[in-house]
C-alpha positions as CSV (number, residue, x, y, z in Angstrom):
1,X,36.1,-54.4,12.1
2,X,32.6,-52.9,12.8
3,X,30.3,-53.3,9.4
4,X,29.0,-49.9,7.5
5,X,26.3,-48.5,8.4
6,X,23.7,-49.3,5.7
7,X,20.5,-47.6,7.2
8,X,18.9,-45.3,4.4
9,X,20.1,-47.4,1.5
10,X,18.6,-49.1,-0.6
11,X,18.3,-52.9,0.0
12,X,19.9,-54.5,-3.0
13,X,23.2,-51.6,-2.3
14,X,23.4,-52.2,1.3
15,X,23.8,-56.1,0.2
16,X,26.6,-55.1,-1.9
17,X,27.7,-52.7,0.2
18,X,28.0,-55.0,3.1
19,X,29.3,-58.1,1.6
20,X,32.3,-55.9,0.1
21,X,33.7,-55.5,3.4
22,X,32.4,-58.5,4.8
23,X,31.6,-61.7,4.5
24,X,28.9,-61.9,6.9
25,X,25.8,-63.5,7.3
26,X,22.5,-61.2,6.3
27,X,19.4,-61.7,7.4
28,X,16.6,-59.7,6.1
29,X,13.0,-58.9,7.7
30,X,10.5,-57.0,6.0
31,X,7.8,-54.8,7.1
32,X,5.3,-52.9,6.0
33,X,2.1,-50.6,7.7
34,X,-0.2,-52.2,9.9
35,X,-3.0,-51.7,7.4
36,X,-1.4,-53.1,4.3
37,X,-2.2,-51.0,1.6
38,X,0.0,-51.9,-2.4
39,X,3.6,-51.1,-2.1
40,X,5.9,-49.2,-4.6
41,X,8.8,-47.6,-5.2
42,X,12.7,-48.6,-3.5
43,X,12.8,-51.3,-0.5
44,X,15.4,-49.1,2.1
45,X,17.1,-50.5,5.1
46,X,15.2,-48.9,7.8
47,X,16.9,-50.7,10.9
48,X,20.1,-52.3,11.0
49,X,20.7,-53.9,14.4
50,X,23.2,-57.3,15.2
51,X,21.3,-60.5,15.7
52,X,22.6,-64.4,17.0
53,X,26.0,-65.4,16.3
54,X,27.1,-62.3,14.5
55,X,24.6,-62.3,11.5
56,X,23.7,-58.5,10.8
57,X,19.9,-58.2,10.7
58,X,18.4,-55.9,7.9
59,X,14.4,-54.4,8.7
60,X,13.4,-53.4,5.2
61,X,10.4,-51.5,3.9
62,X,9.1,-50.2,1.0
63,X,9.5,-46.5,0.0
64,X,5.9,-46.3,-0.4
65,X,2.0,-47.8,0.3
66,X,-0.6,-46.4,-2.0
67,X,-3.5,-47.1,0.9
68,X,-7.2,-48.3,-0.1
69,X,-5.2,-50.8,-2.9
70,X,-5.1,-54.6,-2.1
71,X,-1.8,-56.3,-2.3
72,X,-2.9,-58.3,-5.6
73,X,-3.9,-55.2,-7.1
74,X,-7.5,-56.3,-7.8
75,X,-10.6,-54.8,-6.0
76,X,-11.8,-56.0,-2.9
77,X,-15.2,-55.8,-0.9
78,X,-17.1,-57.7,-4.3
């Protein structure tokens, strides 16, 4: 049986979603945008692709990036 399609979701539903139909192996990657920036909001599956030995990989990113913020949330350039 082919997995559900979990692309859209958000990452902690997907998870359930996923492991209620199977018990598969999940391996998550995250990204985020090539200039950083402070993330917020929902991590979405954004890619959902198969990967070595049947694990189902999950690309994962954060709704949102406020740019101009550092990761830590403190100032930078002092």
């Amino acid at each position: 049986m082919k997995p559900p399609d979990v692309v859209g979701l958000i990452w902690e539903d997907a998870l359930q979603e996923l492991n209620k139909y199977h018990p598969l192996r999940i391996e998550t990657v995250f990204t985020e945008p090539p200039h950083g920036g402070r993330p917020s909001g929902n991590r979405r599956v954004i890619q959902q692709r198969g990967g070595k030995d049947g694990t189902i990989v999950l690309v994962v990113a954060y709704e949102n990036y406020n740019r101009g913020q550092a990761k830590g949330g403190g100032e930078s350039g002092n």
